[in-house]
C-alpha positions in Angstrom: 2.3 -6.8 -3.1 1.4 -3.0 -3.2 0.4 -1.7 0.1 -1.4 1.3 0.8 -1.8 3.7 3.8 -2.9 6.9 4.9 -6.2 8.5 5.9 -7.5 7.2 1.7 -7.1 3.7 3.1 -10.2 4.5 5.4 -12.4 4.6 2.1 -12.2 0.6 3.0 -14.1 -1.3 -0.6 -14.8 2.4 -2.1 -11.1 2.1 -2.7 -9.6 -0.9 -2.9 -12.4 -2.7 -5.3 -12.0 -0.5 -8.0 -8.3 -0.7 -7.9 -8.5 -4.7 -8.1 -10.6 -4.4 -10.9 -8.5 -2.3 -12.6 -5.3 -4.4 -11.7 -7.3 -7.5 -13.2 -7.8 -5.5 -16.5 -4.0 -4.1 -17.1 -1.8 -6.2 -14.8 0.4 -8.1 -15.9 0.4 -11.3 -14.4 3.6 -13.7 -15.1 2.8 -17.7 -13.9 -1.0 -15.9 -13.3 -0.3 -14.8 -10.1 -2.3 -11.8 -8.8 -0.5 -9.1 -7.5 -1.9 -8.5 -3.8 -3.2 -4.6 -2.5 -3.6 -4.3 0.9 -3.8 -1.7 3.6 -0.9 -0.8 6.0 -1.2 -1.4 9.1 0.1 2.3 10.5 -3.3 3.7 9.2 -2.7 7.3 9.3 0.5 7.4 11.1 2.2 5.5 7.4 4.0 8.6 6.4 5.3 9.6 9.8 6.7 6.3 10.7 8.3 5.8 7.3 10.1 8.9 7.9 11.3 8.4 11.7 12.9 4.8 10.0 14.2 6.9 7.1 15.5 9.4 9.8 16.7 6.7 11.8 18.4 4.6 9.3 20.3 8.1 7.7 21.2 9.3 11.3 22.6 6.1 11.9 20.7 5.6 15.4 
């Protein structure tokens, strides 16, 4: 699964059809399973939570 977030998610199809075509062409796909893309569900907020759990997890808290 590769998931995606940030303000680019908000391009909604403009984004994420291309990139599944593009996965279909060059992906490799072992047993023929498709590798899913999806959006995160932060939205914007994706990089700033990932670094208050990075923070968290370093600090110990």
């Amino acid at each position: 699964m590769i998931i995606l977030g940030g303000g680019i998610t908000e391009a909604g199809k403009d984004l994420f059809e291309p990139l599944e075509e593009f996965m279909s062409l060059y992906e490799w796909r072992t047993g023929g399973n498709k590798t899913e893309i999806v959006k995160a569900g932060y939205g914007d907020l994706a990089g700033a939570v990932g670094a208050a759990c990075f923070a968290r997890e370093t600090m110990g808290v």
